[in-house]
Backbone bond lengths (Angstrom), bond angles and torsions (degrees), N, CA, C in turn:
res aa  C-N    CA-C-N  psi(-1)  N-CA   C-N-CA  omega(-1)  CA-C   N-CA-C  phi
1 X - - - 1.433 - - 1.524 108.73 -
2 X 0.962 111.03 116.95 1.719 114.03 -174.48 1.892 103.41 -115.83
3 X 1.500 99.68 102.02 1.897 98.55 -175.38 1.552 79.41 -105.18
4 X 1.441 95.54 149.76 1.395 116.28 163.38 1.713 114.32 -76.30
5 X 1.431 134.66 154.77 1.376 120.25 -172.53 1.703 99.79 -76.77
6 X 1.199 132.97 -23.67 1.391 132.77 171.55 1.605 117.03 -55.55
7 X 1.521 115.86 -25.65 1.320 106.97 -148.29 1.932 70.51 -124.84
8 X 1.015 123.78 -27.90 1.802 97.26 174.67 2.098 101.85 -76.86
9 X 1.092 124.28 -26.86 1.373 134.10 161.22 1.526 110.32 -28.95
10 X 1.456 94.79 -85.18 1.847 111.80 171.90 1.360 99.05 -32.89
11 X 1.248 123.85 -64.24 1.401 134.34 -144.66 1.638 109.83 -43.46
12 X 1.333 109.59 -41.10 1.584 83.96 -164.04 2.019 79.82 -159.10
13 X 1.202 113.64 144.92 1.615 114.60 166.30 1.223 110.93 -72.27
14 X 1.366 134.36 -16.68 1.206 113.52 -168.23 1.831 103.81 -94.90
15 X 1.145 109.98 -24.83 1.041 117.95 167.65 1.614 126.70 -69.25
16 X 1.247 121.85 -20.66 1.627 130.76 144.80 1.226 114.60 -71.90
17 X 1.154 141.36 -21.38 1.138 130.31 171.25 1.750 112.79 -76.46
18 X 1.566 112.23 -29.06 0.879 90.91 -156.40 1.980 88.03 -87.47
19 X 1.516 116.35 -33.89 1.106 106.15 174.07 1.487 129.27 -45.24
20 X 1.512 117.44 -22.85 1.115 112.26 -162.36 1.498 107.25 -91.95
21 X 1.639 116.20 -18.02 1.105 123.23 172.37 1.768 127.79 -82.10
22 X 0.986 90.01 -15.38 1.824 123.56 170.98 1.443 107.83 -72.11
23 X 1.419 109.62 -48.82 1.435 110.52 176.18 1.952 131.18 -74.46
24 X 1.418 94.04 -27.99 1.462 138.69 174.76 1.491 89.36 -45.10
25 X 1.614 102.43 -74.27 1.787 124.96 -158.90 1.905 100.54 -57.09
26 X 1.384 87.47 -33.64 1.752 92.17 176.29 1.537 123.30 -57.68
27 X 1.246 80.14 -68.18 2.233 90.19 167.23 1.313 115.51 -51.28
28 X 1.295 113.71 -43.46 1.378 108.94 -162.47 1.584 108.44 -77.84
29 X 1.799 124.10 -13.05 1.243 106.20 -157.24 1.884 120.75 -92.21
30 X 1.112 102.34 136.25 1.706 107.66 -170.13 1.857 104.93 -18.62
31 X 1.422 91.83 157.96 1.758 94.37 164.74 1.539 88.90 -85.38
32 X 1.483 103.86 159.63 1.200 143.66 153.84 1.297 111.38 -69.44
33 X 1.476 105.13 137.42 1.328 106.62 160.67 1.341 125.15 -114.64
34 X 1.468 117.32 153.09 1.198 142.47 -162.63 1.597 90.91 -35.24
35 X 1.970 85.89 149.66 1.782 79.70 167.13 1.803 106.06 -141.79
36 X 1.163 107.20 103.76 1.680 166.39 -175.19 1.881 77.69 -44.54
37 X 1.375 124.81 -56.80 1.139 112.04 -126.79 1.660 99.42 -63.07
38 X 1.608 119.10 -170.78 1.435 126.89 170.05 1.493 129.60 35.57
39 X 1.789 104.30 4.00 1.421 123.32 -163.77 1.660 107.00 -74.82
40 X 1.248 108.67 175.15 1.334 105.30 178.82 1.928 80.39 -153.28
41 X 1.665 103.65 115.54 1.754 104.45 -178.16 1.378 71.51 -130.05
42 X 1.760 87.88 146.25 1.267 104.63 -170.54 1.616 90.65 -160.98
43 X 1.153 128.19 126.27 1.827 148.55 -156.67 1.014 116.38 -156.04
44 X 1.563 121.20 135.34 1.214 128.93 179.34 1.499 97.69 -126.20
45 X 1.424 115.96 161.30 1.874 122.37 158.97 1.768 97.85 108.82
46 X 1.204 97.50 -176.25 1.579 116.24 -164.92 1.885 104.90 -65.40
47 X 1.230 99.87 120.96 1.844 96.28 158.57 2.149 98.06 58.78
48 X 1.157 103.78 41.69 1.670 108.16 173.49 2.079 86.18 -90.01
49 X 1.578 104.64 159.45 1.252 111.19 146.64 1.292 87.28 -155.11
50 X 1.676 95.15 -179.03 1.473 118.19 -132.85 1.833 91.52 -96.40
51 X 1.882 91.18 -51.42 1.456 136.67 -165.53 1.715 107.03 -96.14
52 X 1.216 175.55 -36.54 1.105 137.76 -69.21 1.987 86.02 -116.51
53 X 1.577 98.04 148.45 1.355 101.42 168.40 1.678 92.43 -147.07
54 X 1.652 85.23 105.47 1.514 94.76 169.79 1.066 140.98 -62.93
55 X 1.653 135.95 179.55 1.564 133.32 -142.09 1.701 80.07 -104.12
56 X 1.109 132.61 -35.94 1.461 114.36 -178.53 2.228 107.00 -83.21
57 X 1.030 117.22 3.48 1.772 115.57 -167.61 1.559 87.92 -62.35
58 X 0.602 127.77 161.14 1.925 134.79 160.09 1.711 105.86 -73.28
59 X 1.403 91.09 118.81 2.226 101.25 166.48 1.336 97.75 -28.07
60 X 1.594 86.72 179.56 2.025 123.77 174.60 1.089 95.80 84.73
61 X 1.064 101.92 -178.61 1.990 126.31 -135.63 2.077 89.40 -117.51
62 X 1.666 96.27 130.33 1.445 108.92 173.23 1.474 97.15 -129.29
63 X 1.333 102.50 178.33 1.410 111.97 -134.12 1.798 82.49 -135.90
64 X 1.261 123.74 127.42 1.749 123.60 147.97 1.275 125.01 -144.54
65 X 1.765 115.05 114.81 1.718 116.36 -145.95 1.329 81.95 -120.24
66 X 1.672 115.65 138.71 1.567 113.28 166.79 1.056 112.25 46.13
67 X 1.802 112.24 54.72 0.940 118.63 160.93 1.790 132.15 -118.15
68 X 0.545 141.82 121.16 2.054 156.26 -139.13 1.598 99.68 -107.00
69 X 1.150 117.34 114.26 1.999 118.03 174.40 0.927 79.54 -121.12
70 X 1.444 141.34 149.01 1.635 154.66 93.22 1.660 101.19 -88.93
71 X 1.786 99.37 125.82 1.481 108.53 159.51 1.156 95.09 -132.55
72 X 1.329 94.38 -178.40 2.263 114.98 -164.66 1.480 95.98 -167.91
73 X 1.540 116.45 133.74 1.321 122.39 170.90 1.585 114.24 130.79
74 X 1.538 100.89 135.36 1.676 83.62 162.20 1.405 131.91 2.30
75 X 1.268 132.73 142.60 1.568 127.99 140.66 1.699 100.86 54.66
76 X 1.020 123.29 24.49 1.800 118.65 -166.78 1.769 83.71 -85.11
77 X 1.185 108.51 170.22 0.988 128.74 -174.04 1.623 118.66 -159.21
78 X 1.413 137.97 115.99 1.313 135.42 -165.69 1.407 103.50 -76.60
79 X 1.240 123.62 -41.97 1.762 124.10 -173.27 1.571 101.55 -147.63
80 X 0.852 127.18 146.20 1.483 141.07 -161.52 1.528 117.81 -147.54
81 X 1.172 111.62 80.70 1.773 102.38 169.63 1.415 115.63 -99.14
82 X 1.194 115.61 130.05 1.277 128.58 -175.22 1.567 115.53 -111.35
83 X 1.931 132.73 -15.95 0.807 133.56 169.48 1.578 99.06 -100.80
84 X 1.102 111.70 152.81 1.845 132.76 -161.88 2.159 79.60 -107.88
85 X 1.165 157.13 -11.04 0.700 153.20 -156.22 1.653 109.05 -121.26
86 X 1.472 117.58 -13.15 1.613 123.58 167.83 1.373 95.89 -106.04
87 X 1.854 90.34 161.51 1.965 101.13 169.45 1.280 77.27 -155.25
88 X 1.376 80.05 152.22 1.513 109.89 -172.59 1.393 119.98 -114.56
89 X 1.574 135.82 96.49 1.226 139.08 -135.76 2.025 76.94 -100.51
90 X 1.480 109.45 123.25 1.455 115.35 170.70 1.411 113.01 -111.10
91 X 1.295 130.80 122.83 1.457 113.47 -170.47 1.580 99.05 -140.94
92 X 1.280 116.83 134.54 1.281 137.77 175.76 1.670 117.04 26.39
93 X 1.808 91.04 57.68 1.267 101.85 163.79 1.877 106.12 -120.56
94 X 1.782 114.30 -142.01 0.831 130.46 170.64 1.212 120.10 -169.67
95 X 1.501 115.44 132.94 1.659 128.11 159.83 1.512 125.14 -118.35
96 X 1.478 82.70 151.20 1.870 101.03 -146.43 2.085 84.00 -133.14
97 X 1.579 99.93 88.99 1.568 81.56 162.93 1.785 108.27 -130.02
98 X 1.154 102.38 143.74 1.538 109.52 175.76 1.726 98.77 -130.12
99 X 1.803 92.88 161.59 1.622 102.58 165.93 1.348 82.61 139.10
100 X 1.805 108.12 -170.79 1.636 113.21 -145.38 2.061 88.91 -111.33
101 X 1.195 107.70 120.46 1.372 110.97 155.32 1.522 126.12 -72.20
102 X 1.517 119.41 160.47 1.117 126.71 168.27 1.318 132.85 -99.31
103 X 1.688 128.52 99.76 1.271 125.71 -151.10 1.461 95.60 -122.80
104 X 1.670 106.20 118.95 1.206 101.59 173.80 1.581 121.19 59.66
105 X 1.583 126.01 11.58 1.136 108.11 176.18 1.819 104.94 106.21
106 X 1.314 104.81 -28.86 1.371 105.55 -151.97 1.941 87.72 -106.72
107 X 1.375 134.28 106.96 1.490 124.96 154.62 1.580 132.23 -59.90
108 X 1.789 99.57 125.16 1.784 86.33 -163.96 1.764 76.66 -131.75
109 X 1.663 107.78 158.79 1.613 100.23 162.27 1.656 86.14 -102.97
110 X 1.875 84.13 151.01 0.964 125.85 -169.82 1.472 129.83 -101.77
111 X 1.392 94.96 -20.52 1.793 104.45 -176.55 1.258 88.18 115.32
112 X 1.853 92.76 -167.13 1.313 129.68 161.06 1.128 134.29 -119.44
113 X 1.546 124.27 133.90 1.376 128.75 -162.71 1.632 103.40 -107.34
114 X 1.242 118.21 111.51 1.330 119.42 -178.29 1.681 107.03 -108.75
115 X 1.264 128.71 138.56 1.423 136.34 -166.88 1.017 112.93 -143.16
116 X 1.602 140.84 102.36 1.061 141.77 176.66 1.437 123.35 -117.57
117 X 1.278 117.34 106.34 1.915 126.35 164.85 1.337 114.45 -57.46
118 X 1.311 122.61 157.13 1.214 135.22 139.69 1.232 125.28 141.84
């Protein structure tokens, strides 16, 4: 049976109602957030992060299990929170970021910062 969505529409009001409310629930439903888990992010170049959850993302608590960052570069950054309203639950992964920070204006390398959960 092949109905066109116009002609199951017509078809019956109760059946637009319910489509139209079906579609409603669609638009309306939150973004998703990223999913971190089992990942392996790995970035090179200026101002990369691994993690970043920006100051506008919407709060509450995300989740990244067995998860692997290596970055490299300028300003890189392995995890980055920028809203005071997310946390970032990290569990039995690791981040590995190196490259040259900006202190005061003045660029120095810094090493490497290795961080391991679990």
């Amino acid at each position: 049976m092949n109905m066109s969505l116009s002609r199951i529409v017509k078809a019956a009001p109760l059946r637009r109602t319910t489509l139209a409310m079906a579609l409603g629930a669609l638009g309306a439903a939150p973004a998703a957030h990223a999913d971190w888990n089992n990942q392996s992010i790995v970035k090179t170049g200026e101002r990369q992060h691994g993690i970043h959850i920006q100051g506008s993302d919407p709060g509450g608590v995300r989740t990244a299990s067995g998860t692997t960052i290596k970055v490299s570069g300028r300003q890189a950054q392995g995890i980055l929170l920028e809203n005071p309203a997310a946390e970032l639950q990290f569990r039995n992964g690791s981040v590995t970021s190196s490259g040259q920070l900006s202190d005061d204006g003045i660029r120095r390398f810094l090493g490497t910062v290795t961080v391991k959960a679990g």
